[in-house]
DRENKOLFI-194727 format. One record per residue: x, y, z of N, C-alpha, C, O in turn; residue in one letter. Coordinates in steps of 0.001 Angstrom, whole numbers, plus 500000, padded with zeros to 6 digits. Example, Ala and Ser with C-alpha at 12.3 -4.5 7.8 and 13.67 -1.06 7.14 Angstrom:
<nodes>
513190494310507800512300495500507800513200496700507800514236496681508465A/512850497750507080513670498940507140512900500030507870513409501138508039S/
</nodes>
This chain:
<nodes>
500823498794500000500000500000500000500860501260500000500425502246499404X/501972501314500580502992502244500680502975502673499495502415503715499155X/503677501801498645504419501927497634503633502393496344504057503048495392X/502101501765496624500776502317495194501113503754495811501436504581494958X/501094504293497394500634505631497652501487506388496914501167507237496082X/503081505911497389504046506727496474503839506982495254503881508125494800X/503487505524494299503380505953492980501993506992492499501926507704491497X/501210506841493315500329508133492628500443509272493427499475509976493140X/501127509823494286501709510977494589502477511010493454501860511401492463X/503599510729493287504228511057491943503960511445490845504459512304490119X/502903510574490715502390510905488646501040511739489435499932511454488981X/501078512498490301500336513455490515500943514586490259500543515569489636X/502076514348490857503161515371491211503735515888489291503873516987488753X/503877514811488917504055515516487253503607515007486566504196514454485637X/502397514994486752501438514998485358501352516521484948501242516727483739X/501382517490485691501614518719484704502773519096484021502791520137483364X/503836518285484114504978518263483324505077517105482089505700517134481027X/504265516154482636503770515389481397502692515882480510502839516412479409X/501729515666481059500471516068480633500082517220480342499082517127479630X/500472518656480602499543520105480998498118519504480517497654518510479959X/497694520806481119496341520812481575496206521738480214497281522208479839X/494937522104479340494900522433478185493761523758478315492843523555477520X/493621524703478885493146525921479571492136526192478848492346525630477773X/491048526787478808490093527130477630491176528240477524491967528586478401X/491033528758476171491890530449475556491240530681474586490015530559474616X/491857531046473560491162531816472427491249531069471295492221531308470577X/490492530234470950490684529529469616491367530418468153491077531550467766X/492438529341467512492842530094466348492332529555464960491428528728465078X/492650529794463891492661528788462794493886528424462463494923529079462368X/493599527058462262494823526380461543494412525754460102493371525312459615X/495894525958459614495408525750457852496557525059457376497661525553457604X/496435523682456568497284522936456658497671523808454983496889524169454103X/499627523949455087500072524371453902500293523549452904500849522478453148X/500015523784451948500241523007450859502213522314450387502658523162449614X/502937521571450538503593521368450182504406522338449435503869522513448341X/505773523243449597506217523997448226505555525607448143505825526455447292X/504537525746449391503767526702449192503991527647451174503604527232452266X/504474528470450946504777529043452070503854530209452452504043531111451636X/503096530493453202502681531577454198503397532644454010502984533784453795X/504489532274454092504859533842455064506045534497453561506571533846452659X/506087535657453794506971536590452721508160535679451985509075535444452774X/508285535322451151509461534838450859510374535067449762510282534379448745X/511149535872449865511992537437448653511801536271447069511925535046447082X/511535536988446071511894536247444619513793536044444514514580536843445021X/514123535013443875515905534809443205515607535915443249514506536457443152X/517087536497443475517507537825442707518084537431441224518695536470440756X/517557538713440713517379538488439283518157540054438457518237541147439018X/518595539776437192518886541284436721518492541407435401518663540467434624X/517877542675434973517265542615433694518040542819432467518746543826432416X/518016542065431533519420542483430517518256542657429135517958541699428422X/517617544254428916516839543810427789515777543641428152515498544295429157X/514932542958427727513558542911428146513203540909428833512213540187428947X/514841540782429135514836539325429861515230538987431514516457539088431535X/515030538836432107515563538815433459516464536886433297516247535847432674X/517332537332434156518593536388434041518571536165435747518118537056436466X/519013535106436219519215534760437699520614535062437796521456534791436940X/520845535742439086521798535835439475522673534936439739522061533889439527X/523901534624440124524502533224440780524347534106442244524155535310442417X/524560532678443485524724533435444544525918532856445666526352531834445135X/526221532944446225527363532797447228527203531332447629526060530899447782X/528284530517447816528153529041447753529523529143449106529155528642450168X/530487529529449110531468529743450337531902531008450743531983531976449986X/532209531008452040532583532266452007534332531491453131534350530717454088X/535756532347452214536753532125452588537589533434453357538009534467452835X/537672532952454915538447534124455804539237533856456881538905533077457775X/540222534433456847540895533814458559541613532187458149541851531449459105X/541845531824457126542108530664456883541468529531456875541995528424456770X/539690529886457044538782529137457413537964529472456158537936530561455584X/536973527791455667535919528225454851534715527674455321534672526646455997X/533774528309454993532626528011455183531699527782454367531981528507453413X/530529527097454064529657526706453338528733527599453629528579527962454795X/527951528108452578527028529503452606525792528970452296525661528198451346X/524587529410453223523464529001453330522684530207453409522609530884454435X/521938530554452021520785531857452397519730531958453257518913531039453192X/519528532836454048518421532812454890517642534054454824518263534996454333X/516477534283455182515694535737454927515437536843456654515159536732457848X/515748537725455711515985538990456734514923539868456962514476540456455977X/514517540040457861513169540764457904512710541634459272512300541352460398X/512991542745458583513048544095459969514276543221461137514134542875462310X/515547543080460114516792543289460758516893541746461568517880541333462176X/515837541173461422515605539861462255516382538701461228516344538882460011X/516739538095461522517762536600460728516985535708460820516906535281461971X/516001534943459704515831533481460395516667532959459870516876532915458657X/517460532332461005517960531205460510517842530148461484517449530167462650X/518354529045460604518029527528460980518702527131462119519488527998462503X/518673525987462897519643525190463577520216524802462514519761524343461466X/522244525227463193522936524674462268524048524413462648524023524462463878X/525057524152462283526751523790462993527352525397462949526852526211462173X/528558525789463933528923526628463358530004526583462730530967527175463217X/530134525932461585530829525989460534530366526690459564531097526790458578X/528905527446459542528093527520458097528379529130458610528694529568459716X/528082529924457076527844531255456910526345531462456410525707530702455682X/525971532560456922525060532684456218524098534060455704523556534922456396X/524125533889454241524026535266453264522482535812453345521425535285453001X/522775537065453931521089537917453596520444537461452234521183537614451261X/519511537063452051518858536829451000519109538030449980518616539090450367X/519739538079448821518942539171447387520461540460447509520776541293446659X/521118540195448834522018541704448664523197541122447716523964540298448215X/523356541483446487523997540605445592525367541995445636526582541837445525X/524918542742445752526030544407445312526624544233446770527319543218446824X/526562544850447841527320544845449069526858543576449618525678543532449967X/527790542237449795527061541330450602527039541407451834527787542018452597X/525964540632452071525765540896454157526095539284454547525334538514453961X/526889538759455250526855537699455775526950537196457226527816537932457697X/526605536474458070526777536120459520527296535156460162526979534090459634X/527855535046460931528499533871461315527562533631462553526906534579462985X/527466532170463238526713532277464786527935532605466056529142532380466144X/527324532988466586528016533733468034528693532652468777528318532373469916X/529833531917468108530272530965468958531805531650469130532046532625468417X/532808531185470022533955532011470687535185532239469506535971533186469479X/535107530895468373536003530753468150535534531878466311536308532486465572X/534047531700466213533816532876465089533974533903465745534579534641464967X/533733534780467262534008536017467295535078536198467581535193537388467875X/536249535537467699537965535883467345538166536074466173538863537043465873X/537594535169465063537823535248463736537575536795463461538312537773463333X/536531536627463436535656538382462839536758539718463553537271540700463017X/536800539236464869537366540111465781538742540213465529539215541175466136X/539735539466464733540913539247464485541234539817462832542361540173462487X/540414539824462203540267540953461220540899542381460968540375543349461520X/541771542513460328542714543580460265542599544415458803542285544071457663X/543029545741459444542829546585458074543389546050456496544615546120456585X/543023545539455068543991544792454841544048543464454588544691542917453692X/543267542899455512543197540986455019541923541143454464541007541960454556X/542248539660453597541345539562452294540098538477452780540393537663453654X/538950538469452312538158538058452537537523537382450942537099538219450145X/537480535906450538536814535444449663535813535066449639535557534247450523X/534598535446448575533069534861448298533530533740446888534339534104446035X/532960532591446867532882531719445647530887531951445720530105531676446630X/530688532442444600529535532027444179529282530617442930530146530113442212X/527823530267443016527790529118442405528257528848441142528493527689440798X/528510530350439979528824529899438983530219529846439079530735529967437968X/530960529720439921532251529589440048533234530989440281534464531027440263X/532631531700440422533661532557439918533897533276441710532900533292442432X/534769533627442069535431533885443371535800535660443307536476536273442481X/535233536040444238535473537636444660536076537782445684536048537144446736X/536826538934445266537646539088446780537746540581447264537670541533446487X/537892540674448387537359542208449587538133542067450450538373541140451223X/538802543675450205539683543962451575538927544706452541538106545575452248X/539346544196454147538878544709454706539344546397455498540444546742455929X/538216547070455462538622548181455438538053548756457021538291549942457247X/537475548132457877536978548375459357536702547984460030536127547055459463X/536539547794461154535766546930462194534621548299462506534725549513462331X/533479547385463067532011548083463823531589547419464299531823546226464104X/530698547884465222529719547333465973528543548119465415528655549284465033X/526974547157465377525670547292464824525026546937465832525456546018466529X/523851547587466135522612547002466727521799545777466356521836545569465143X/521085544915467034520588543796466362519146544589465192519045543971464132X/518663545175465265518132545910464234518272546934463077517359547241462310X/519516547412463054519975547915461739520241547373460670521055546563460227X/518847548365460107518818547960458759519661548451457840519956547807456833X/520171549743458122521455550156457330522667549382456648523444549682455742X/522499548203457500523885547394457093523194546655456027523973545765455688X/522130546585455340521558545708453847521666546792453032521423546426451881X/521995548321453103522715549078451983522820548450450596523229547305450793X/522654548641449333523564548107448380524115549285447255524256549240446033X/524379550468448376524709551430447083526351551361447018526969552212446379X/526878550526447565528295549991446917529140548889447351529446548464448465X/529371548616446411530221547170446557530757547094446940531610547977447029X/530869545257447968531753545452449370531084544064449620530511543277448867X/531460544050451382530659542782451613531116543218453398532126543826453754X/529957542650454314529949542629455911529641541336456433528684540563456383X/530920541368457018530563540017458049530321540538459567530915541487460080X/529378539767460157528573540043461142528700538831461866528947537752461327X/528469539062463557528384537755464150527322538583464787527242539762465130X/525983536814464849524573537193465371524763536911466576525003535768466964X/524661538161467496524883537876469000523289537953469040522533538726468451X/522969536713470083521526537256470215521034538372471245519836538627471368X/521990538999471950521746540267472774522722541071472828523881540668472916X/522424542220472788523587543249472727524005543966471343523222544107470403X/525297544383471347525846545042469715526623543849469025527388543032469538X/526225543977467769527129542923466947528449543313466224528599544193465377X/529453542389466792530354543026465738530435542379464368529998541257464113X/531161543364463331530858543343462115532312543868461382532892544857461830X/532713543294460499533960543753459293533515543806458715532610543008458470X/533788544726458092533384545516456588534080545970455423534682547043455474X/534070545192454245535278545136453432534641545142452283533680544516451835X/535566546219451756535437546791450137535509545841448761536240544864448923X/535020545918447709534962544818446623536667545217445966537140546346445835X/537292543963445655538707544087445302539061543887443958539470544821443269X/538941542774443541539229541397442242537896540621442167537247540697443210X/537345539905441195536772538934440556537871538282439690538805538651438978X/537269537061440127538351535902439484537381534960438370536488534333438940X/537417534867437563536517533812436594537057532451437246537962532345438073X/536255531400436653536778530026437124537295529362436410536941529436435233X/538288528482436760539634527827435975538670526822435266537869526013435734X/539192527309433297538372526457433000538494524631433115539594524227433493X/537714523851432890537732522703433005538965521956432667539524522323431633X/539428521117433237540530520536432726540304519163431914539538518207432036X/541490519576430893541454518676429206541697516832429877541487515863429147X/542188516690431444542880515638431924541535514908431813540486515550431866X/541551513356431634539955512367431641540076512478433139541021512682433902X/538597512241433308537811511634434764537803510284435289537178509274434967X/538353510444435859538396508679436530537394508328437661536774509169438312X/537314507056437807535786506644438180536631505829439853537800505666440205X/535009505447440599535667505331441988536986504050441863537212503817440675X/537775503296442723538540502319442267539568502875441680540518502126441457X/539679504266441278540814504663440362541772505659440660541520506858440780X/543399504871440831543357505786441678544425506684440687544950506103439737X/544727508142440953545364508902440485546697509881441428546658510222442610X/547691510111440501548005511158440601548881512437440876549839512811440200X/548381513014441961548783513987441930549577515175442152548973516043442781X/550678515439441838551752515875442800552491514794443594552757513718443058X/552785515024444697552734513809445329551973513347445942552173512305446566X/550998513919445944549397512557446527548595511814446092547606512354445597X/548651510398446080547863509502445419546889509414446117546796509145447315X/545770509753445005544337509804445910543276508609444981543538508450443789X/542469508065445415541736507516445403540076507561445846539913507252447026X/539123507813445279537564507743445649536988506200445606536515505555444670X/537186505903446815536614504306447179535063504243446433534693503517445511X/534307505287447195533069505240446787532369506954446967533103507905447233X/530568507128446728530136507958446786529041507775446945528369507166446112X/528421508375448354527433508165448435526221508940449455526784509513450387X/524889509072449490523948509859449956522962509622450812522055508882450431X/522923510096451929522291509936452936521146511134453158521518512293452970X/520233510969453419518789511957453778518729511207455347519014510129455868X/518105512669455748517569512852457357518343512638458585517926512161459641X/520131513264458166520756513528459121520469515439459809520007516515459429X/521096514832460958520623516584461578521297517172461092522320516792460523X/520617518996461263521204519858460794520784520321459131520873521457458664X/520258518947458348520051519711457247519263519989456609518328519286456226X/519517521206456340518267522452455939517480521466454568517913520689453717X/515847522121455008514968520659454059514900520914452919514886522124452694X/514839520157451909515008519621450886516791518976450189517129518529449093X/517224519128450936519110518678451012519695517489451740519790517076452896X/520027517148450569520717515782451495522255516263451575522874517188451050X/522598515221452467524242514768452574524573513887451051523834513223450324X/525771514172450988527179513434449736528309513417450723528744514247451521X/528625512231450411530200511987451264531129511357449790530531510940448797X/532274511383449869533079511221449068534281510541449963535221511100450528X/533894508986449897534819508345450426536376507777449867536391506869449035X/537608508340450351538953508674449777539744507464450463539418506792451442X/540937507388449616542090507026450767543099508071449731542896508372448555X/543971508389450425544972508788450116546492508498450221546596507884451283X/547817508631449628549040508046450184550145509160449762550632509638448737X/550204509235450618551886510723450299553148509838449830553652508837450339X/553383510366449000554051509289448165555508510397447925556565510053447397X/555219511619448417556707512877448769557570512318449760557763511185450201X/558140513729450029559126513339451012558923513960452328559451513539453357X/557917515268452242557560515889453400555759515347453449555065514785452602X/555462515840454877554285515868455125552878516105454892552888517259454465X/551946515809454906550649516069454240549878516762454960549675516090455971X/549055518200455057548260518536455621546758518789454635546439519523453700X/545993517549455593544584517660454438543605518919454799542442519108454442X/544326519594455497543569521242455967543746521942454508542902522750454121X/544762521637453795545497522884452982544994521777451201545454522149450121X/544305520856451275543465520245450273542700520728449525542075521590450142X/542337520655448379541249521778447796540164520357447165540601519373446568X/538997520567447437538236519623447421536766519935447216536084520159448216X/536199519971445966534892520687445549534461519103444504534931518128443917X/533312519777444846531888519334444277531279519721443323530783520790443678X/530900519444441955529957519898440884529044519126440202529216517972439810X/528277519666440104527017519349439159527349519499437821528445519880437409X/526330519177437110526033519496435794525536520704435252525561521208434128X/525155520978436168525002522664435658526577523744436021526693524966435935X/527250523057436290528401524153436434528656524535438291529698525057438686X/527480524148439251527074524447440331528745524330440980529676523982440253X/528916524656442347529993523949442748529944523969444484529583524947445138X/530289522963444925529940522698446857531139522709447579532104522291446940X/531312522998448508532419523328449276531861521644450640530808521069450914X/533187521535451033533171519996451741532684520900453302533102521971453742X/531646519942453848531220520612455395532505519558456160532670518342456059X/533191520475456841534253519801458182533035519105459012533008517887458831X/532094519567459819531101519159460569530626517490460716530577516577461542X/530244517889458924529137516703458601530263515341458240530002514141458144X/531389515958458113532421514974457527532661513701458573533332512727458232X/532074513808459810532109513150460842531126511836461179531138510950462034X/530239512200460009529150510907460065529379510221458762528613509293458500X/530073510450458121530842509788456628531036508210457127530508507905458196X/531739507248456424531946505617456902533482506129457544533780505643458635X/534410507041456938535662506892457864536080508370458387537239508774458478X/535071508992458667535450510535459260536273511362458301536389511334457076X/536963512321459527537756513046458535538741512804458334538871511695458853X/540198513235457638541489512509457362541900513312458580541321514219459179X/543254512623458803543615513017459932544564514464460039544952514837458931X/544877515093460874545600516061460705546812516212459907547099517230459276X/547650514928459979549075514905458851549262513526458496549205512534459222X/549566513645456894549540512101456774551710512125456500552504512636455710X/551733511699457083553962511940456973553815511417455662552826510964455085X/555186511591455246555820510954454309555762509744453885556873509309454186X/555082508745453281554799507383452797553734507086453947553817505992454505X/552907507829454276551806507568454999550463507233453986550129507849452974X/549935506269454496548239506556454236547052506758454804547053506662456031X/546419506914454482545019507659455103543573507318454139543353507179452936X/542655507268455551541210507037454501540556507965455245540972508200456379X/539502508598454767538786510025455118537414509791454202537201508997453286X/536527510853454849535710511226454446535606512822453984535908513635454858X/535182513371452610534850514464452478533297514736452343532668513911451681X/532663515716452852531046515981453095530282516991452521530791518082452774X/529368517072451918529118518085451001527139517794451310526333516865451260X/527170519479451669525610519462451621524821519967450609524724521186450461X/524073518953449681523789519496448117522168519529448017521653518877448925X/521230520144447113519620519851447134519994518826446347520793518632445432X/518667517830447359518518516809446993518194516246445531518471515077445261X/517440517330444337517153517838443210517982517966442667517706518528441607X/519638517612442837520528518473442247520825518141440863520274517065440627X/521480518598439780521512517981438522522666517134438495523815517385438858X/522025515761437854522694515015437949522911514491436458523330515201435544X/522472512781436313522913511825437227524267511395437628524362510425438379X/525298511991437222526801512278437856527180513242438553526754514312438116X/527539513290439075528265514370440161529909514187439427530353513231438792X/530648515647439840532204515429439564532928516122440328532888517347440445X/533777515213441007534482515841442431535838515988442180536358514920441856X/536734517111442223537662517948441814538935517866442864539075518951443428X/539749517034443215540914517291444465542231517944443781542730517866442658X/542537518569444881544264519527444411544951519158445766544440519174446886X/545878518914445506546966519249446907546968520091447994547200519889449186X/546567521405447157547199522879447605545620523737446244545191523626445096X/545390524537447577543974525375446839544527526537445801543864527339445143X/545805526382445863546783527934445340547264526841444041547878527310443082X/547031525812444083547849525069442467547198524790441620545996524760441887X/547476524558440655546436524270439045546647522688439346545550522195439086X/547247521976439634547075520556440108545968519800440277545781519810441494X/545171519186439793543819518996440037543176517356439268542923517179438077X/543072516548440176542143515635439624540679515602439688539979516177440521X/540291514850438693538582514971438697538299513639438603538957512818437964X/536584513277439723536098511862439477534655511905439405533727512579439855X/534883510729438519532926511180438361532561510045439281533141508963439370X/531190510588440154530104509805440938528892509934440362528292510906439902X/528549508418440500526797508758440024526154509312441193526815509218442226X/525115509821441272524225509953441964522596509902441686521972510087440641X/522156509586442995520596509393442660520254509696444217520968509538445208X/519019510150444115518351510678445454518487509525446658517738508610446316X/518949509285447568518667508453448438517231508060448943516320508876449079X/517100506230449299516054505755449855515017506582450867515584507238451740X/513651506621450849512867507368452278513636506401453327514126505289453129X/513589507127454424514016505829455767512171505597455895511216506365455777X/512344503867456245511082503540456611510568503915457219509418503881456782X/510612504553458541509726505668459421508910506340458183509426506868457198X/507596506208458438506771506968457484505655507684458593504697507177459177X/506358509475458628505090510079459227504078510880458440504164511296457285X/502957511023459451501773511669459173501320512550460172500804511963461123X/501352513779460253501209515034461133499610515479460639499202515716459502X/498802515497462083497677516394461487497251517299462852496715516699463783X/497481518658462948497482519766464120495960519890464011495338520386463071X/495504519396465050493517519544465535493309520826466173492217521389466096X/494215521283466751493552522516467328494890523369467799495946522873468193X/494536524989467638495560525925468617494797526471468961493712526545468385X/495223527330470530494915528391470848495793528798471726496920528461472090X/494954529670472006496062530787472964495665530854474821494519531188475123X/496402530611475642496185530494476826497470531141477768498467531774477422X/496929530635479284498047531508479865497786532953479821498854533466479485X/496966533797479979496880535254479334497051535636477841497419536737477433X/496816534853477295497161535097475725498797535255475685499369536045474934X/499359534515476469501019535043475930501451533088475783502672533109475942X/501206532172475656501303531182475420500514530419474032499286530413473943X/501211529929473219500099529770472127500414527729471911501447527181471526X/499048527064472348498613525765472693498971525036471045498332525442470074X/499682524313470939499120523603469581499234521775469803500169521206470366X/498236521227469302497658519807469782497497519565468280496865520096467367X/498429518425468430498862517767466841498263515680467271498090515170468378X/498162515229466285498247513718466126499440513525465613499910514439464936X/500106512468465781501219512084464836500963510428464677501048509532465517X/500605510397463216500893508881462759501862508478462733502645509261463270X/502459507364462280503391506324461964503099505309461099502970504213461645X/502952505342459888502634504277458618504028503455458243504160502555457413X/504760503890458884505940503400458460506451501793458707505537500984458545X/507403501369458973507667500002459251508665499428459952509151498304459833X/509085500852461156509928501220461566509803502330462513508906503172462511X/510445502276463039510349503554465023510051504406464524510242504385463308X/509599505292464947509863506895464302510127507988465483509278508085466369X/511136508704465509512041509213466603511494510279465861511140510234464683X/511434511588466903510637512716467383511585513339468344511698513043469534X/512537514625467402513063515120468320512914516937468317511876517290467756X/513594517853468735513141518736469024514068519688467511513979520892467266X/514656518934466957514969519446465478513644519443464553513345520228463653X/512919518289465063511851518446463851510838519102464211509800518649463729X/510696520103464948509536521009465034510199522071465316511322522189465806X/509233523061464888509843525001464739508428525437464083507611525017463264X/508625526452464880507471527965464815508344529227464068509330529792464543X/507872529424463123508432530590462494507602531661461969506645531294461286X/507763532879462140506716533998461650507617535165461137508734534874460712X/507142536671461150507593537565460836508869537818461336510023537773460910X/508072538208462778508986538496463966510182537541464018511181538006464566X/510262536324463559511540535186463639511359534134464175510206533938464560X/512079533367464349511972532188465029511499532012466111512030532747466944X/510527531199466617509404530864467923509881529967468880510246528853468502X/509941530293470134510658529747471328509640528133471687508439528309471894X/509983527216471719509304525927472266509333526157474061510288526241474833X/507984526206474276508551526216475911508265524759476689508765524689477812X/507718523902476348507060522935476599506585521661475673506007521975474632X/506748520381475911506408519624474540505619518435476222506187518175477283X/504293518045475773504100516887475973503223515584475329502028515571475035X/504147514574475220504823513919476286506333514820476123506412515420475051X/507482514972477024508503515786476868509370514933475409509228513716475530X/509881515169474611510913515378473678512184514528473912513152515111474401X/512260513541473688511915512638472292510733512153472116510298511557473101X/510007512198471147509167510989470664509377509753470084509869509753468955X/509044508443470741509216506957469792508179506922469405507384507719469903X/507764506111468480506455506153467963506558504968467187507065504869466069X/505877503808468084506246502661466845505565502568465539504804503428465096X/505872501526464985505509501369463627503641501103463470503033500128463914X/503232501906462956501960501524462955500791502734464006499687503271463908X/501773502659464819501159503275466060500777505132465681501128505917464799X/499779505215467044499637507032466264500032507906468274499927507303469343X/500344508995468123500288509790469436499768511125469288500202511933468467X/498620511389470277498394512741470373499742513585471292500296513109472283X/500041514857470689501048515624471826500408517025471436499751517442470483X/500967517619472760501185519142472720502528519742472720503483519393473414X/502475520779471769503375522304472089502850523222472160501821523665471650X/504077523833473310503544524978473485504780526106473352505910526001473830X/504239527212472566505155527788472550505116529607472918503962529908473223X/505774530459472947505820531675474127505016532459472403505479532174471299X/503846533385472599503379533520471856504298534529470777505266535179471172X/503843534533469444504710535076468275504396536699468693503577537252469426X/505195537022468064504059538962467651503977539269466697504622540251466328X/502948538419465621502992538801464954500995537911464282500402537092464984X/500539538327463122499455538272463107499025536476462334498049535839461937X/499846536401462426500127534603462402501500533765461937502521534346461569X/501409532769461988503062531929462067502590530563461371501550530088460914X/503729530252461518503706528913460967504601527667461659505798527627461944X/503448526586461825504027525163462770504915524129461494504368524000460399X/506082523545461718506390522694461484506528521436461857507718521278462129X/505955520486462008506140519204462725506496518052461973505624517233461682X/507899517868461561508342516803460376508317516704459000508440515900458076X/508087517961459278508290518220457502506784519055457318506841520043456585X/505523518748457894504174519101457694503743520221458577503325520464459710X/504102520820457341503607522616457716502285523311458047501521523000457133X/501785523935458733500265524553459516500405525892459393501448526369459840X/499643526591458915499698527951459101498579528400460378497542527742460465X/498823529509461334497833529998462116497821531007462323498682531819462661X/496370531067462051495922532997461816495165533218463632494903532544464628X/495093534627463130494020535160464426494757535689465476494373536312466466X/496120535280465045497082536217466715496785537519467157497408538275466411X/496323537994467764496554539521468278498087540072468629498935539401469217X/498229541161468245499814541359467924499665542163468987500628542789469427X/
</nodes>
């Protein structure tokens, strides 16, 4: 008898941390989005008119500084606000459309605000955009910005600002003038060799074991899968190998070109190469590349150099094809929101199926509230975060999240988007 008493004191004690209690408030509408079809503002390509034709711009694919590169991911800016995604901080990421002065951000981690902060009158700063071609900007200042100045999306002259998004306080920011444009080295006359083959180069014999694509690792932004480009390599010189100082890109068929994620290179079959391969050393590595899943294919052609400063360069072709669904097959359908708590809490009560044939894991990557105002705080999930969900099986849950300000937002829960109107701002 003890021991029943304990247990329902307990699940008395947090069932409002399991369960909440679901308040009457203010009913909203919810409107399930159509696939491809977004709610909320979303800028057109930037485009330029030549004639009575508009042409797409190319847009920023890396951005190279401090001896560090980064993979460039556009995100949209709106009254000075950033959405951006959960992401590693390895990534940059470009104001949507400012094609003349670029605006870019790094996230507020210690080792980007030394970078930014270590910036001197003078050092060069590189953009590769997608059609290949590489710009370069000296930097001409350091500043600090408010998290709402809009001044810094300017485009009455060419240049480019890097920014780190502090989420409170002043941001600092370098600001560097447009220098050189470089066209891209055209293609080389040398044949393409296929995985198994090995080549090469200078003194590094490199090899592409295989190539291959994975969907629904974290971190990546939706519709994009992972490419890994599995290597061995053998220094076949007399001095040492540093695969930091490697030049290692990705292309499509359209000319596109991908810069390798350090990050993602870690869930590859053999990681990353190691810091030095000596003299008659070998090594097997992974290189990582985050591409849309859409991308033009059905070959991919992956480009290695020794040294990013040499014309040295082998090329290998990979097929590619979209990777398998993972059997987890969900089905999201949001029955009701409203608003409770004083109207500063906004309720949303979803079903989640499972058709799949296989677990389906529910974590706090796959849901986000996004509106005008920016990205929407989760304050509460029950049951709490993770979700299992076996095969077959369905679960009602709640979120709750700290209300938007703005006159509606939008739920994501696994891909299946909700729009909800009726907020009072």
């Amino acid at each position: 008898m003890a021991i029943l008493l304990i247990t329902l004191v307990a699940l008395l004690a947090l069932r409002p941390v399991l369960f909440p209690r679901r308040p009457a408030g203010i009913p909203l509408s919810v409107t399930r989005v159509v696939p491809g079809v977004s709610p909320l503002p979303v800028p057109e390509p930037p485009v330029a008119e030549i004639g009575n034709t508009e042409v797409s711009l190319p847009i920023p694919t890396s951005l190279e500084v401090g001896g560090r590169t980064f993979p460039v991911q556009p995100v949209r800016v709106e009254g000075g606000v950033w959405n951006v995604p959960k992401s590693g901080a390895d990534t940059a990421f470009w104001a949507y459309s400012t094609v003349i002065h670029y605006v870019l951000a790094l996230e507020p981690t210690d080792e980007n605000r030394a970078l930014v902060g270590g910036l001197r009158e003078g050092d060069e700063i590189g953009l590769r955009l997608s059609d290949g071609v590489r710009l370069t900007f000296q930097v001409v200042r350091q500043k600090t910005v408010p998290p709402g100045d809009e001044t810094l999306f300017s485009q009455a002259r060419p240049g480019l600002t890097l920014v780190v998004l502090e989420k409170e306080g002043e941001r600092l920011a370098a600001v560097a003038d447009f220098r050189e444009r470089v066209e891209p080295t055209p293609p080389a006359s040398s044949p393409t060799a296929g995985p198994g083959q090995p080549v090469q180069v200078g003194t590094v014999r490199v090899t592409v074991v295989e190539g291959h694509a994975e969907r629904g690792l974290s971190d990546l932004p939706v519709g994009t899968v992972a490419f890994f480009v599995e290597v061995r390599v053998e220094n076949s010189g007399t001095a040492s190998l540093f695969p930091r100082d490697f030049a290692a890109e990705l292309l499509d068929t359209d000319g596109n070109r991908y810069v390798p994620s350090p990050s993602l290179a870690g869930k590859g079959k053999n990681g990353p190469l190691p810091e030095e391969i000596p003299a008659g050393g070998k090594a097997e590595g992974t290189f990582a590349y985050v591409i849309p899943e859409a991308i033009s294919g059905p070959t991919l052609t992956w480009v290695f150099g020794p040294q990013a400063a040499s014309e040295l360069r082998a090329r290998f072709s990979l097929s590619y094809a979209p990777p398998p669904v993972a059997a987890a097959e969900a089905e999201v359908e949001v029955t009701q929101a409203f608003l409770g708590e004083g109207g500063e809490v906004l309720h949303v009560v979803a079903r989640v199926r499972n058709r799949g044939s296989a677990t389906l894991t529910v974590t706090e990557r796959d849901v986000s509230l996004s509106s005008r105002a920016g990205p929407g705080e989760l304050q509460v999930a029950a049951p709490p975060l993770p979700w299992e969900i076996g095969a077959g099986q369905e679960r009602e849950v709640e979120l709750q999240f700290a209300r938007p300000r703005a006159p509606s937002c939008v739920v994501t829960i696994l891909g299946y988007t909700f729009e909800i109107s009726g907020l009072p701002e």
